[in-house]
VOPABA-162980 format. One line per 8 residues: number of its first residue (from 0); their letters; for each residue x, y, z of N, C-alpha, C. Coordinates in pm, 1 decimal, padded with zeros to 6 digits, m for minus. Example, Ala and Ser with C-alpha at 12.3 -4.5 7.8 and 13.67 -1.06 7.14 Angstrom:
0) AS) 01319.0/m00569.0/00780.0/01230.0/m00450.0/00780.0/01320.0/m00330.0/00780.0 ~ 01285.0/m00225.0/00708.0/01367.0/m00106.0/00714.0/01290.0/00003.0/00787.0 $
***
This chain:
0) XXXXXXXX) 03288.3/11512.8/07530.4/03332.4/11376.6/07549.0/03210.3/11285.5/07545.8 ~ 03197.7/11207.8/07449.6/03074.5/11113.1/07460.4/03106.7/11000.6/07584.1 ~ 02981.8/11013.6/07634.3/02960.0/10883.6/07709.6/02871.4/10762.8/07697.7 ~ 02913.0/10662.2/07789.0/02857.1/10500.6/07737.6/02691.7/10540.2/07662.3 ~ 02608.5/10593.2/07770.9/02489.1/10633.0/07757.9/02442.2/10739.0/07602.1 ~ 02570.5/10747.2/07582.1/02518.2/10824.7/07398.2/02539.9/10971.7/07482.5 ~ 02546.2/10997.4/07557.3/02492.9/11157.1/07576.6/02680.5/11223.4/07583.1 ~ 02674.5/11322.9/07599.5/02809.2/11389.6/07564.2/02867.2/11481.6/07724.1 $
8) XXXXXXXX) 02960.9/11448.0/07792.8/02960.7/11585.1/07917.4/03041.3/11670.3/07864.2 ~ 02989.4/11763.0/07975.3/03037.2/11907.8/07901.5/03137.0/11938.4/08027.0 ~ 03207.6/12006.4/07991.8/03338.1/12026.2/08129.5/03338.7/12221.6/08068.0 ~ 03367.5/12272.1/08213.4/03383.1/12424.7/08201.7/03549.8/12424.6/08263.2 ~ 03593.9/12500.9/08182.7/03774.1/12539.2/08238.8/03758.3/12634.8/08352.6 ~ 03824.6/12607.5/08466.9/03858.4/12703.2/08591.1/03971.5/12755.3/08588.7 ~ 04088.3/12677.1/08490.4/04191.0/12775.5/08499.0/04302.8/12712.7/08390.5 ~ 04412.5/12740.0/08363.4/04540.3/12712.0/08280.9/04638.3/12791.8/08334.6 $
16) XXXXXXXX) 04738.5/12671.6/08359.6/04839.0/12678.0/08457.3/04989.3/12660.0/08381.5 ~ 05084.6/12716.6/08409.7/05202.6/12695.9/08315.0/05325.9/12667.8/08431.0 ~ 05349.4/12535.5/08494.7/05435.5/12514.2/08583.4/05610.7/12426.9/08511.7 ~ 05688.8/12506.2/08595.0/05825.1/12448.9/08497.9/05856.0/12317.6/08567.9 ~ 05890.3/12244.1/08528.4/05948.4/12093.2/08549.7/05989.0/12049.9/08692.1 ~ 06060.2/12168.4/08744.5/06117.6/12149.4/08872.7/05999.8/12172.0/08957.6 ~ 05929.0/12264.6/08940.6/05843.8/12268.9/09042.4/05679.6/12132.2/09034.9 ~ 05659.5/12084.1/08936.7/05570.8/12031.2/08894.6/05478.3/12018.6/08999.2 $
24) XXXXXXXX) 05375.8/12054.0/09048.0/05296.2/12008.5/09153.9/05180.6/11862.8/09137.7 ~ 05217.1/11774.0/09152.4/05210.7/11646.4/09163.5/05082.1/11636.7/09214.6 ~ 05099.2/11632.3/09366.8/04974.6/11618.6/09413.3/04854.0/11731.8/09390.6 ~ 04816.4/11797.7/09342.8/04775.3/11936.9/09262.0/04722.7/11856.1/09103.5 ~ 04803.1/11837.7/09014.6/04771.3/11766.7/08904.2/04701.8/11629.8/08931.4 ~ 04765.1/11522.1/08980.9/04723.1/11361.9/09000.4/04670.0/11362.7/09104.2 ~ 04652.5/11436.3/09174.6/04554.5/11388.1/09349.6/04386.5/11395.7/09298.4 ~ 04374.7/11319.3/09400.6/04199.3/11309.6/09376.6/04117.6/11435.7/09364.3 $
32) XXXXXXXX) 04002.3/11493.0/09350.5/03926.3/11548.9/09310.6/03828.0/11539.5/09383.2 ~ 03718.4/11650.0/09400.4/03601.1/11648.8/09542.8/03509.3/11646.8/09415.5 ~ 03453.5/11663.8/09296.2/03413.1/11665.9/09227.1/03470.5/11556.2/09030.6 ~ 03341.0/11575.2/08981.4/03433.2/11538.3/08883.8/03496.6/11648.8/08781.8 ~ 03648.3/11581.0/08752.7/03701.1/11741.8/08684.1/03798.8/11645.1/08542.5 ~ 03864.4/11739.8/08472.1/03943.7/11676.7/08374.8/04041.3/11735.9/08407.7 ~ 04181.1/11711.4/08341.3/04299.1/11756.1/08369.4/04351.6/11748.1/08248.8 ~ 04374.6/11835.8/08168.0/04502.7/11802.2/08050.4/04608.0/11838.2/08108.7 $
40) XXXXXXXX) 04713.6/11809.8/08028.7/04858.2/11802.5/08073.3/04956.5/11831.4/07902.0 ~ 04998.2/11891.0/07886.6/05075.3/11925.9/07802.8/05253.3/11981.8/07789.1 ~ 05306.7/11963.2/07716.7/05463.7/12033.3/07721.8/05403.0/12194.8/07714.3 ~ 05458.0/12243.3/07795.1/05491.8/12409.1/07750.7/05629.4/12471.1/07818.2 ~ 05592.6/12554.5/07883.8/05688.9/12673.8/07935.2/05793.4/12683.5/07817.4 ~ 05910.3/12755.8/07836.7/06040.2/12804.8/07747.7/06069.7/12620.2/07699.8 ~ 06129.3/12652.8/07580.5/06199.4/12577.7/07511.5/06375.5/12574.4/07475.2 ~ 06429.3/12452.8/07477.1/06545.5/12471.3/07482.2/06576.3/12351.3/07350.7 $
48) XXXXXXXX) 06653.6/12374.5/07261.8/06686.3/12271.5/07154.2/06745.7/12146.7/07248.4 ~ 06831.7/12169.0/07338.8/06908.7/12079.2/07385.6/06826.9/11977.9/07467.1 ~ 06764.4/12029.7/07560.2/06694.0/11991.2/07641.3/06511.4/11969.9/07640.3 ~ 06447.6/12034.9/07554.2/06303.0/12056.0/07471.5/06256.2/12113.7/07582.0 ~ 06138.6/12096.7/07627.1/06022.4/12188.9/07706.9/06049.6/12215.9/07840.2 ~ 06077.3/12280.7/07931.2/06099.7/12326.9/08029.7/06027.4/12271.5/08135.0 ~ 05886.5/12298.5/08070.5/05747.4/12223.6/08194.2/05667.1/12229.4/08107.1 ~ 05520.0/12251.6/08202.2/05352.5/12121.4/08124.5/05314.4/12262.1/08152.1 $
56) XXXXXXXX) 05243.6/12298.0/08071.5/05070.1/12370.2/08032.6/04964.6/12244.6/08100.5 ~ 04887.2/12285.7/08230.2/04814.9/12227.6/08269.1/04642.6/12305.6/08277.6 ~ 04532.9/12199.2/08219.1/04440.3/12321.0/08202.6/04313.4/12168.4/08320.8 ~ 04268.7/12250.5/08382.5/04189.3/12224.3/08493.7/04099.3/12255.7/08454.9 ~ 03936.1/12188.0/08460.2/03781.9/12205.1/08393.2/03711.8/12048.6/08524.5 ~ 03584.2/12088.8/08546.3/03518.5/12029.1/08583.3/03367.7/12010.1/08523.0 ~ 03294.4/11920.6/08545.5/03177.5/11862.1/08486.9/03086.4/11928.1/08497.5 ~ 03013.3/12007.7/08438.8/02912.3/12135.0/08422.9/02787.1/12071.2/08382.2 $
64) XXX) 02765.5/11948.8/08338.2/02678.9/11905.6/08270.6/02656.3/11800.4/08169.8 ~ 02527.6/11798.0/08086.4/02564.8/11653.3/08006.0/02431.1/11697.8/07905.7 ~ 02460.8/11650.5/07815.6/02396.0/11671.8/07660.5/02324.6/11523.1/07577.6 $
***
């Protein structure tokens, strides 16, 4: 990810998470952070034509550094 300063941070993944819709953990995904971290958020789990993605593929990484 480039930053203002030209230089690039580097983020290391701690984990990828596959939670279904009903359970979504909210404060877990959107709550603050003791560090700096990234959060993607994506459709995953089972698929249904009727209804589409079940739940989010969530992948958790924090700031390791800068380039």
């Amino acid at each position: 990810m480039a930053r203002r300063d030209g230089g690039v941070a580097v983020f290391t993944v701690d984990a990828v998470e596959v939670y279904d819709a009903r359970d979504f953990p909210d404060e877990k995904v959107y709550g603050a952070a003791p560090r700096p971290e990234l959060r993607v958020i994506t459709c995953g789990g089972g698929y249904s034509r009727s209804t589409g993605y079940r739940g989010n593929v969530v992948v958790y990484a924090h700031l390791t550094g800068s380039r």
